[in-house]
Biopython code that builds the backbone (N, CA, C, O; Angstrom):
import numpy as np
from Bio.PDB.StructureBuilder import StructureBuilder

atoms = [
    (1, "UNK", "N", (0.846, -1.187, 0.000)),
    (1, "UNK", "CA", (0.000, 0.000, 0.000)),
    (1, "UNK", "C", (0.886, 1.243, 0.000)),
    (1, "UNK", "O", (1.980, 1.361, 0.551)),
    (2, "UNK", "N", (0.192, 2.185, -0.744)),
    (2, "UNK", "CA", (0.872, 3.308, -0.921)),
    (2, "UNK", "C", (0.946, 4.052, 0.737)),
    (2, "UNK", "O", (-0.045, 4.102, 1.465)),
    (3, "UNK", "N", (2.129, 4.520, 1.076)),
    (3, "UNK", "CA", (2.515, 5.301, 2.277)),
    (3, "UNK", "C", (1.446, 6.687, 2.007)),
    (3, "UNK", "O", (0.442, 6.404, 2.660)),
    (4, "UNK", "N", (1.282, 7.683, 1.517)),
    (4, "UNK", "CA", (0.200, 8.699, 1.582)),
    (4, "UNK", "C", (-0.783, 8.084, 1.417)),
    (4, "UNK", "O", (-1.682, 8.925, 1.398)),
    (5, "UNK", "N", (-1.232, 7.038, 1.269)),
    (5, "UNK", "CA", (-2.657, 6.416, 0.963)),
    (5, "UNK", "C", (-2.947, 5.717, 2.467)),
    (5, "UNK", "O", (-4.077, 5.561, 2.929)),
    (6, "UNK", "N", (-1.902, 5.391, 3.026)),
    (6, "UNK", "CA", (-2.506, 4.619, 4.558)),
    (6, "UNK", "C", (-2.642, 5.763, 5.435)),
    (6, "UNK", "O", (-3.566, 5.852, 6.243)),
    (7, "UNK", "N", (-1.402, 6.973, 5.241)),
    (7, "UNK", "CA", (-1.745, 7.863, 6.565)),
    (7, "UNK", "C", (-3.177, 8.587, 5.878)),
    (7, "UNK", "O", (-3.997, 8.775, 6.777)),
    (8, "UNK", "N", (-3.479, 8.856, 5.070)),
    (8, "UNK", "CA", (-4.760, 9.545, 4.682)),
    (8, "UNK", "C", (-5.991, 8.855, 5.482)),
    (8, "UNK", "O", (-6.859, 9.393, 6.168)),
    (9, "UNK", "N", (-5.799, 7.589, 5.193)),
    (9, "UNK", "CA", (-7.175, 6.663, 5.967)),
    (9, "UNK", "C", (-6.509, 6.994, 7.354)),
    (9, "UNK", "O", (-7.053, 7.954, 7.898)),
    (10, "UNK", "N", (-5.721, 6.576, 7.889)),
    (10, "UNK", "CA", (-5.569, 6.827, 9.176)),
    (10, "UNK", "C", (-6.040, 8.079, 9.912)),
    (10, "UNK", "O", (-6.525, 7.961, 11.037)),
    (11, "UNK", "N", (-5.891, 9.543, 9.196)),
    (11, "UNK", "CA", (-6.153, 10.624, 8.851)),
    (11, "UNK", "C", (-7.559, 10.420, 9.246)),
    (11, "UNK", "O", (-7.973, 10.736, 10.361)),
    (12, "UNK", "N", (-8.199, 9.956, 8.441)),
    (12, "UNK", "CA", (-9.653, 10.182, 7.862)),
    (12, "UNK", "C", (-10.539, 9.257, 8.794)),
    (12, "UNK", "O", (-11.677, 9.613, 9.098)),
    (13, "UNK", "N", (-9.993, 8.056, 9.246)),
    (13, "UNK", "CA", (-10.440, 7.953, 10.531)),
    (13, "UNK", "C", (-10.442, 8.273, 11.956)),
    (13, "UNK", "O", (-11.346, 8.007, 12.748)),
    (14, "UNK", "N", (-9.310, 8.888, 12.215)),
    (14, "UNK", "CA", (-8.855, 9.645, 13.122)),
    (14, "UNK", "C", (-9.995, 10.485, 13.267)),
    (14, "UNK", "O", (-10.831, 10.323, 14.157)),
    (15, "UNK", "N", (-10.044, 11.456, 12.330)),
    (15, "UNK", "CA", (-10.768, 12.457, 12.087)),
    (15, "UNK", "C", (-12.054, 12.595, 12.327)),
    (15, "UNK", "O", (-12.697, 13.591, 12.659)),
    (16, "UNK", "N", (-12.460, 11.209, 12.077)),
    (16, "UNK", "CA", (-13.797, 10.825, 11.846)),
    (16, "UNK", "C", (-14.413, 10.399, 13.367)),
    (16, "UNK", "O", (-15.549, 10.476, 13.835)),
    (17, "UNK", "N", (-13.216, 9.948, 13.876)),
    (17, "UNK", "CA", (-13.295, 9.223, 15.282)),
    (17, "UNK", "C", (-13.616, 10.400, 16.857)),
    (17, "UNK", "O", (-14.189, 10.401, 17.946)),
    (18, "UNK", "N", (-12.747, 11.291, 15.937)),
    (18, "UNK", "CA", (-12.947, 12.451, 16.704)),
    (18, "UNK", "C", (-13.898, 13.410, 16.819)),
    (18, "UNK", "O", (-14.148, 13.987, 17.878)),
    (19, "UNK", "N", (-14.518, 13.638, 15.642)),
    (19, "UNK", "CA", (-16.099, 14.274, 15.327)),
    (19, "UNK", "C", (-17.075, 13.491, 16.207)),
    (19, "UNK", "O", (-17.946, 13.957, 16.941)),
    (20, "UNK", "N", (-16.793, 12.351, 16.013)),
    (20, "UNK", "CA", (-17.843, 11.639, 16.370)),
    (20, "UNK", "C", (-17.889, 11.679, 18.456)),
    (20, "UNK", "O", (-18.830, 11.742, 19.247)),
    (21, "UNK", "N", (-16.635, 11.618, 18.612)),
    (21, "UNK", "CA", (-16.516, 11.965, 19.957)),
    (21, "UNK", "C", (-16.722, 13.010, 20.594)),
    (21, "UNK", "O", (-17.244, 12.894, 21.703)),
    (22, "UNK", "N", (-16.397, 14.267, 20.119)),
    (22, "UNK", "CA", (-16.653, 15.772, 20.035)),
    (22, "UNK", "C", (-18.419, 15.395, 20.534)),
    (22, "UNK", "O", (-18.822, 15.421, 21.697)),
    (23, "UNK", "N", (-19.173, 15.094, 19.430)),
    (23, "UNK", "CA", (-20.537, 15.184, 19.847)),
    (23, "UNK", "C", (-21.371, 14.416, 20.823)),
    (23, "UNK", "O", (-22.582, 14.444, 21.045)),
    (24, "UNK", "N", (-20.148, 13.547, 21.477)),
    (24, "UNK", "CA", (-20.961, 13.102, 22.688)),
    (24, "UNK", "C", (-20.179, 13.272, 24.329)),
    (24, "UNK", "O", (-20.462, 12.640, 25.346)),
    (25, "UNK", "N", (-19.193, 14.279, 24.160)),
    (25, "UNK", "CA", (-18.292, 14.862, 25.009)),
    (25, "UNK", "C", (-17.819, 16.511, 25.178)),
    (25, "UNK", "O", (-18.066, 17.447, 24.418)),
    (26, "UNK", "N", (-17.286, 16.506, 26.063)),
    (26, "UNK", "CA", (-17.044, 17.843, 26.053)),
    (26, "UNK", "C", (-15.633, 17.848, 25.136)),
    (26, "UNK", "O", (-14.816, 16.929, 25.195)),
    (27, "UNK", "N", (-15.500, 18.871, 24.397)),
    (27, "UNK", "CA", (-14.688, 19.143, 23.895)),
    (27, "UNK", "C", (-12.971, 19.051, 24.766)),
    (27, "UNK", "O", (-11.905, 18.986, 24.153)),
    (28, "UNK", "N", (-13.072, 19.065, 25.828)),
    (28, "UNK", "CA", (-11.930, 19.025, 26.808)),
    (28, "UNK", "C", (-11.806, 17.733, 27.262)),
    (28, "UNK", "O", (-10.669, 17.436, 27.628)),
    (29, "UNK", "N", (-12.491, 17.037, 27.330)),
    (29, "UNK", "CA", (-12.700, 15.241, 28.136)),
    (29, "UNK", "C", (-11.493, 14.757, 27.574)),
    (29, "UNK", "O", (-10.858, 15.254, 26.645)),
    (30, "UNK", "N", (-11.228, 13.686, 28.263)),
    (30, "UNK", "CA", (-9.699, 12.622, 27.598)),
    (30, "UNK", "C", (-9.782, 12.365, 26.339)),
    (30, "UNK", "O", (-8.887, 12.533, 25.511)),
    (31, "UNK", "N", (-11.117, 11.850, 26.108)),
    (31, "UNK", "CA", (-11.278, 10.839, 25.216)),
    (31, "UNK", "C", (-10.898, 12.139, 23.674)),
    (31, "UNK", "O", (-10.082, 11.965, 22.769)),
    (32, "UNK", "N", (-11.557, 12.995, 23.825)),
    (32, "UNK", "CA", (-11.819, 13.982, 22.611)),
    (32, "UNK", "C", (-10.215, 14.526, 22.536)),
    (32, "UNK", "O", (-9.559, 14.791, 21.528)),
    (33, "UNK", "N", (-9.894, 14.584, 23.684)),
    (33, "UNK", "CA", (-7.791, 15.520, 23.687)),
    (33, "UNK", "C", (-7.026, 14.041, 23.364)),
    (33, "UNK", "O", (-5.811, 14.242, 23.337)),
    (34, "UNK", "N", (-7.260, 13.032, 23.185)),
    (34, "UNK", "CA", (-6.372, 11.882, 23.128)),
    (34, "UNK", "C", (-6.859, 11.714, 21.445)),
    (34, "UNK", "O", (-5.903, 11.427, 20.725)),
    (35, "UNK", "N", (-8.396, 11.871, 20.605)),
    (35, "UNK", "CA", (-8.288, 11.473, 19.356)),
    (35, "UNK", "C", (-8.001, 12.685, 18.682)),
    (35, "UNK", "O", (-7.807, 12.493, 17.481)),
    (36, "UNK", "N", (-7.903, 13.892, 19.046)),
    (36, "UNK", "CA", (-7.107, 15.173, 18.663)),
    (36, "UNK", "C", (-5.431, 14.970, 18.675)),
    (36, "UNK", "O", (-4.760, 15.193, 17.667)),
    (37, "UNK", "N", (-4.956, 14.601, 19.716)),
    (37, "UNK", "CA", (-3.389, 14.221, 19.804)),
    (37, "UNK", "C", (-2.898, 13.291, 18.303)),
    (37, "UNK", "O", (-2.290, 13.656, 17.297)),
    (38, "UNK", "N", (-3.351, 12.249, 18.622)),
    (38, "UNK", "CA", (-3.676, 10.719, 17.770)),
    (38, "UNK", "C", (-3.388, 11.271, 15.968)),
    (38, "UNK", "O", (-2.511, 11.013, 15.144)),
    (39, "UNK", "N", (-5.228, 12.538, 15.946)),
    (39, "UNK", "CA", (-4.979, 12.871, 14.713)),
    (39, "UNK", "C", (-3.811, 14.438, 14.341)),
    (39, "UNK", "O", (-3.873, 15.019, 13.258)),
    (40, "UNK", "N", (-3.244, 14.690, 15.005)),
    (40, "UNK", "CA", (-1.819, 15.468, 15.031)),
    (40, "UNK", "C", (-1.046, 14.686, 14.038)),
    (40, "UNK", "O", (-0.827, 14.794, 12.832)),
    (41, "UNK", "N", (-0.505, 13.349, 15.556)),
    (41, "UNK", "CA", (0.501, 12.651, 15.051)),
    (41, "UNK", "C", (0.041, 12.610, 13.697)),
    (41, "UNK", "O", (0.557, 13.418, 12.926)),
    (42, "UNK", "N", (-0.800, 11.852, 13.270)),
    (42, "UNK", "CA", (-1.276, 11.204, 11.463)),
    (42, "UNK", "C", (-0.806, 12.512, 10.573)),
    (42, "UNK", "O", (0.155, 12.388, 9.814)),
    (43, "UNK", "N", (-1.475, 13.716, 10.677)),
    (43, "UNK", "CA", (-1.136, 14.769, 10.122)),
    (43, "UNK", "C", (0.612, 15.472, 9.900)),
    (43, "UNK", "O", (1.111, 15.704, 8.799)),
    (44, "UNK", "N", (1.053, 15.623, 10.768)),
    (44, "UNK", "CA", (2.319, 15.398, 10.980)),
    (44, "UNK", "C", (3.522, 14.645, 10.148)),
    (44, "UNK", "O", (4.498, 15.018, 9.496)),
    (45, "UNK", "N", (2.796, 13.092, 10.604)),
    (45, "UNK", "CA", (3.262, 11.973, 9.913)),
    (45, "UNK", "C", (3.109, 12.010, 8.009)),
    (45, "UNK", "O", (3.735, 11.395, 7.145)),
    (46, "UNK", "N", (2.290, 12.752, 7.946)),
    (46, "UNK", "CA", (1.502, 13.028, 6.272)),
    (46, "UNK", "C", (2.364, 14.370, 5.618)),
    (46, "UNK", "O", (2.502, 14.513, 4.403)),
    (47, "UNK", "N", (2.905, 15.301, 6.612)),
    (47, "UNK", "CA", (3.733, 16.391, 6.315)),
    (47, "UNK", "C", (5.051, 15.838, 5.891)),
    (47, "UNK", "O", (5.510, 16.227, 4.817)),
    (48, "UNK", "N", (5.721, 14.968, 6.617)),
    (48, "UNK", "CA", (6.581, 14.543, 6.314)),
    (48, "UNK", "C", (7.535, 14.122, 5.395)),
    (48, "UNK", "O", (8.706, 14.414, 5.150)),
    (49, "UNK", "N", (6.405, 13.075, 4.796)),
    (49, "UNK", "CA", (6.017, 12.196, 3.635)),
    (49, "UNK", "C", (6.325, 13.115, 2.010)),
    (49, "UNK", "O", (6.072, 12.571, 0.935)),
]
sb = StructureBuilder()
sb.init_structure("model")
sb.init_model(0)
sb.init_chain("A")
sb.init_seg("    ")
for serial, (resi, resn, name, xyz) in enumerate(atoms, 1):
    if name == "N":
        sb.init_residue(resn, " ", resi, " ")
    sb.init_atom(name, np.array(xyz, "f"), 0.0, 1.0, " ", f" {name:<3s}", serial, name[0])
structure = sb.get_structure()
């Protein structure tokens, strides 16, 4: 698999993981600052590249 093609999904679930958490948390809770961190790293990791 293409390397920009896995961090993108990773990306894009990250992302996705985090929206979805956002709306049943406070924006400050662990869970929402840990899939924000998570999707950094991916982003980051995609700058790189």
């Amino acid at each position: 698999m293409d390397i920009k093609l896995y961090l993108l999904e990773k990306i894009e679930t990250c992302r996705t993981e985090m929206l979805e958490l956002s709306r049943q948390k406070e924006l400050t809770s662990e869970a929402v600052v840990s899939a924000s961190t998570r999707l950094d790293y991916w982003l980051n990791e995609y700058e790189k590249v």
